[in-house]
C-alpha positions as CSV (number, residue, x, y, z in Angstrom):
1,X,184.4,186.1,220.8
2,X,180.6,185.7,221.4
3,X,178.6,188.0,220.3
4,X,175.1,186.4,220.0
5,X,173.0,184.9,222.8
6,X,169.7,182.7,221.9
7,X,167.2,182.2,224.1
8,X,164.4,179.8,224.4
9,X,161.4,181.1,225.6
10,X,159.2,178.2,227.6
11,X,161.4,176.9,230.3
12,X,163.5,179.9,230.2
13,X,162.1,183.4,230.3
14,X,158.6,181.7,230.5
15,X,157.0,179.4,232.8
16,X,154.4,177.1,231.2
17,X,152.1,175.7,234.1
18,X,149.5,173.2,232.9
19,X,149.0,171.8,235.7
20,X,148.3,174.7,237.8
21,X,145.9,176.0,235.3
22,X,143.6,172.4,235.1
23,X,143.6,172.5,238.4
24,X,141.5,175.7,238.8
25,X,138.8,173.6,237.6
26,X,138.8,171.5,240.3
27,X,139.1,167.7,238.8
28,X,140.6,164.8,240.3
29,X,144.4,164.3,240.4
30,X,144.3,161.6,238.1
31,X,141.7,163.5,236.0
32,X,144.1,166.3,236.0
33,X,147.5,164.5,235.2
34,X,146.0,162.3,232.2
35,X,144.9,166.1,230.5
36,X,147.7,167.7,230.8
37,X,149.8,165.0,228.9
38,X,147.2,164.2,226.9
39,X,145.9,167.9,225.9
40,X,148.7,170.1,226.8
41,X,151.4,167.7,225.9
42,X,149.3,165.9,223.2
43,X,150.3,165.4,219.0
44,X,147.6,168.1,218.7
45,X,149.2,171.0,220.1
46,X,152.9,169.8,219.8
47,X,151.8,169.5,216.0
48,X,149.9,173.4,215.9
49,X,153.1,175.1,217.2
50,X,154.5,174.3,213.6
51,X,151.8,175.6,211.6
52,X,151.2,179.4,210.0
53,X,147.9,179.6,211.6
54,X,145.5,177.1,213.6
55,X,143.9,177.7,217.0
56,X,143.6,175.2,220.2
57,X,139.7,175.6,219.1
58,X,140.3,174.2,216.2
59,X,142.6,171.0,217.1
60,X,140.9,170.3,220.0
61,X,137.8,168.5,218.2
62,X,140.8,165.9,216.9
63,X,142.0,165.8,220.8
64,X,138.4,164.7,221.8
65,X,138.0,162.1,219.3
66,X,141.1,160.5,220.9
67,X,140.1,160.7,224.3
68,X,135.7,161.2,224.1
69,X,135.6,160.1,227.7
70,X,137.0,163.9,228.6
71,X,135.1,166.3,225.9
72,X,133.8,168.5,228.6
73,X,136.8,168.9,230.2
74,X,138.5,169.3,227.3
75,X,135.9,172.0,225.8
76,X,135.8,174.0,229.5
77,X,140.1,173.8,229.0
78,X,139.8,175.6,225.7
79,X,137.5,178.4,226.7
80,X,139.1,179.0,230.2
81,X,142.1,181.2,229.2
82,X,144.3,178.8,228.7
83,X,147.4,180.7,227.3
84,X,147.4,182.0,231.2
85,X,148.7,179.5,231.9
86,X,152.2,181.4,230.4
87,X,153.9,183.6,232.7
88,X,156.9,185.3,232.4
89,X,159.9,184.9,234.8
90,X,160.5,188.3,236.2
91,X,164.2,187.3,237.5
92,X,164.9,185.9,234.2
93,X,163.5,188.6,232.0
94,X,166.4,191.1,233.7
95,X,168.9,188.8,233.0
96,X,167.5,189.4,229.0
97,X,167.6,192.9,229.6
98,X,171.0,193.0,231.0
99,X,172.8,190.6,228.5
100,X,171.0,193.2,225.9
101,X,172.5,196.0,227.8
102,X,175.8,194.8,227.5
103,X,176.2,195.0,223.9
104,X,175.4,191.1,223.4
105,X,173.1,190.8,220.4
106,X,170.0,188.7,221.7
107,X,167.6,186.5,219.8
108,X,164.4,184.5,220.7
109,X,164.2,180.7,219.1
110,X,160.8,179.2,220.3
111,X,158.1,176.5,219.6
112,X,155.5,178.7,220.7
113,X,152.0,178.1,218.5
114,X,151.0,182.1,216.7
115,X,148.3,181.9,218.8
116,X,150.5,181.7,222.3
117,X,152.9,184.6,220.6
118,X,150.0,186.8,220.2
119,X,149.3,186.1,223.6
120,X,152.9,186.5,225.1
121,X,153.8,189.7,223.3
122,X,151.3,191.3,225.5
123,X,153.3,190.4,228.7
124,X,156.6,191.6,228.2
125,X,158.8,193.8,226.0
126,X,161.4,191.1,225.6
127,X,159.8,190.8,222.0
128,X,160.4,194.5,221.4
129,X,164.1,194.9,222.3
130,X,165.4,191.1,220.9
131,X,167.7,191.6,217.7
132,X,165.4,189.0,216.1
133,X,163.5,185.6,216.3
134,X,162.3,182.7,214.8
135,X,159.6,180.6,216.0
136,X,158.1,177.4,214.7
137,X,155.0,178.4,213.1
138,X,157.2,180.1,210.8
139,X,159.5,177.6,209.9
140,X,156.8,174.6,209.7
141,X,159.5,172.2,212.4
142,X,159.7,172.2,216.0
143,X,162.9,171.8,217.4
144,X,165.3,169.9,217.8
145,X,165.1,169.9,214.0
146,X,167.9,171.2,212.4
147,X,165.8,173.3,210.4
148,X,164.8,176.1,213.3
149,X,168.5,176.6,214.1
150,X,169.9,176.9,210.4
151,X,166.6,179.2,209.6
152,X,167.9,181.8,213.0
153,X,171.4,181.4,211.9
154,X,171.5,182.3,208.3
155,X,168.3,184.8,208.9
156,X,170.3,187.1,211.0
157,X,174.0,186.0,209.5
158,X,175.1,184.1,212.7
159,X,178.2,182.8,213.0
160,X,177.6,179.3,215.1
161,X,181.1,179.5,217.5
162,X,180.3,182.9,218.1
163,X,176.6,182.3,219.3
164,X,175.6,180.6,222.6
165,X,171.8,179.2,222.7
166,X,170.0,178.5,226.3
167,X,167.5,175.8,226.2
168,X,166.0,173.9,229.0
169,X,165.5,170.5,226.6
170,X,169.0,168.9,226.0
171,X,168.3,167.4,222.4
172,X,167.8,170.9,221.0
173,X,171.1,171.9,223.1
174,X,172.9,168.8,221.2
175,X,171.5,169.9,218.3
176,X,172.5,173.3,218.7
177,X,175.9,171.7,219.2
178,X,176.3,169.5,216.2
179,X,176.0,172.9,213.9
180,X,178.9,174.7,216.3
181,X,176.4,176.7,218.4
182,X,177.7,177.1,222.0
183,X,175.0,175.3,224.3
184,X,173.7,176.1,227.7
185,X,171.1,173.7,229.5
186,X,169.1,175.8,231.4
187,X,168.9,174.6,234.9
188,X,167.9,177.5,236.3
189,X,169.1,181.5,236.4
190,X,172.3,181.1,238.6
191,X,173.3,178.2,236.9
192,X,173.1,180.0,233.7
193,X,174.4,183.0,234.5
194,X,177.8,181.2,235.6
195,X,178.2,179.3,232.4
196,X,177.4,182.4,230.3
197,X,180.2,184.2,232.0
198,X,182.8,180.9,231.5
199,X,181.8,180.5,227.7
200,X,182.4,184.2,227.0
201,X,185.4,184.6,229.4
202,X,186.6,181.7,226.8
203,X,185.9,182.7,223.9
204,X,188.1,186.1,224.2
């Protein structure tokens, strides 16, 4: 029987929109599409979401050392706002709410940075109502790393074949997998929605 349903949080129940956000500022596309792999999608901030504290202000004097050309762009990035660039998905937060409602237990795995959570906690209750969580800048690993899912798991006394985690990334859904957690690629709501109701209707 399931009983447990993880979800992922950016991708999922959050957009995370770059793009649209650099583009406010009005640079050129190519301007635009080098910063947000390089900034948004850089070692630098992939590396902060596993750490205990750290800011984009801080990590952001390494970024420009890689790429000097862009250290204005990179400095008006960093005091623009930037976690606005989360928003959460209206549709998808319901669907949280619901699956809560009907007596599934619900938990939040996430690579978010402690600086984005203190930002996203402020935009939806999700955080409130979930069973528990674990995110990366506790655990010191981003996933797919075996370490986040064993951490959630033994934190909250999981049993894997009885759990079903949604991700929109399909190594941390096959690593999800190779510890005996049911896995759902997130595609998008419908999609999920119908293979949440086979994997339960299943597991009877």
């Amino acid at each position: 029987m399931i009983n447990n349903i993880i979800f992922d949080l950016g991708g999922v129940l959050f957009d995370l929109n770059p793009k649209g956000y650099i583009e406010k500022f009005g640079y050129s596309d190519k301007t635009t599409d080098l910063l947000v792999q390089e900034v948004f999608f850089g070692k630098e901030l992939m590396e902060l979401t596993a750490k205990p504290k750290g800011t984009f202000k801080e990590v952001k004097e390494m970024i420009k050392e890689r790429i000097p050309k862009y250290s204005k762009e990179i400095d008006e990035l960093e005091n623009g706002n930037w976690q606005s660039m989360l928003t959460i998905r209206k549709d998808e937060e319901l669907f949280f709410k619901e699956i809560k409602a009907k007596g599934f237990n619900v938990y939040i795995l996430s690579d978010l940075s402690k600086e984005c959570y203190d930002y996203d906690i402020k935009l939806s209750d999700i955080f409130k109502i979930a069973d528990g969580a674990t995110y990366s800048f506790e655990v010191g690993s981003n996933k797919p790393n075996i370490n986040n899912f064993n951490t959630i798991i033994n934190k909250y006394n999981l049993i894997p074949n009885e759990t079903v985690f949604i991700d929109d990334n399909p190594n941390n859904i096959k690593t999800a997998n190779e510890i005996g957690i049911n896995g759902i690629l997130f595609k998008n709501l419908e999609q999920c929605k119908k293979e949440l109701e086979k994997i339960v209707n299943s597991n009877k």
